[in-house]
C-alpha positions in Angstrom: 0.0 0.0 0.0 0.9 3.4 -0.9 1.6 5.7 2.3 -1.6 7.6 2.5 -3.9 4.5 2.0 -1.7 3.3 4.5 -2.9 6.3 6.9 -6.7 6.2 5.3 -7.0 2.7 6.0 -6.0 3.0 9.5 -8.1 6.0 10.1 -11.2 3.6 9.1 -10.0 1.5 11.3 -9.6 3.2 13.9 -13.3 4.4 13.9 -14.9 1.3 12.9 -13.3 -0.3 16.2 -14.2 3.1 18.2 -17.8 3.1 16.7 -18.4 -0.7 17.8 -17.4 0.0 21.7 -19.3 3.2 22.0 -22.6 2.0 20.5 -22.1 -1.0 22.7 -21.4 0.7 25.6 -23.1 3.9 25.3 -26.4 3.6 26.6 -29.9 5.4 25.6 -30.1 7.0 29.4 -31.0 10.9 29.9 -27.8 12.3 28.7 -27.9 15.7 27.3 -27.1 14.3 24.0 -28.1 12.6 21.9 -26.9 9.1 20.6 -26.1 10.2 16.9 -23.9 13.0 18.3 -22.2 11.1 20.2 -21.8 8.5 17.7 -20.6 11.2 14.9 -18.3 12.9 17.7 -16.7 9.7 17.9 -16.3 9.0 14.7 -14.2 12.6 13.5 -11.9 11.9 16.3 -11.5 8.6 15.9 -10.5 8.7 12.2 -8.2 11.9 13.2 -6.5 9.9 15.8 -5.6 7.1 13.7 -5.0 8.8 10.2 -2.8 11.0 12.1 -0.9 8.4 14.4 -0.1 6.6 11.6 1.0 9.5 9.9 3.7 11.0 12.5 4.8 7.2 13.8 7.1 7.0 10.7 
């Protein structure tokens, strides 16, 4: 793989695995939020976290 599908790839990854534990964990109580936020919240820094890891670890 070239370097940035390297970084893409584990930016998915990253929020695929971050997505799974938070909808499992994350439950429908009386938050101030609302699921989908916190879902999408998530998600951005999820994908950030790994794309960029991946990206400075070299």
């Amino acid at each position: 793989m070239s370097g940035l599908t390297t970084h893409v790839a584990n930016g998915v990854i990253s929020v695929v695995i971050s997505l799974v534990v938070t909808a499992v964990f994350s439950d429908t109580g009386r938050d101030a939020w609302d699921r989908s936020e916190l879902l999408a919240a998530v998600g951005i820094t999820a994908f950030l976290s790994g794309f960029f890891t991946s990206y400075y670890a070299k």
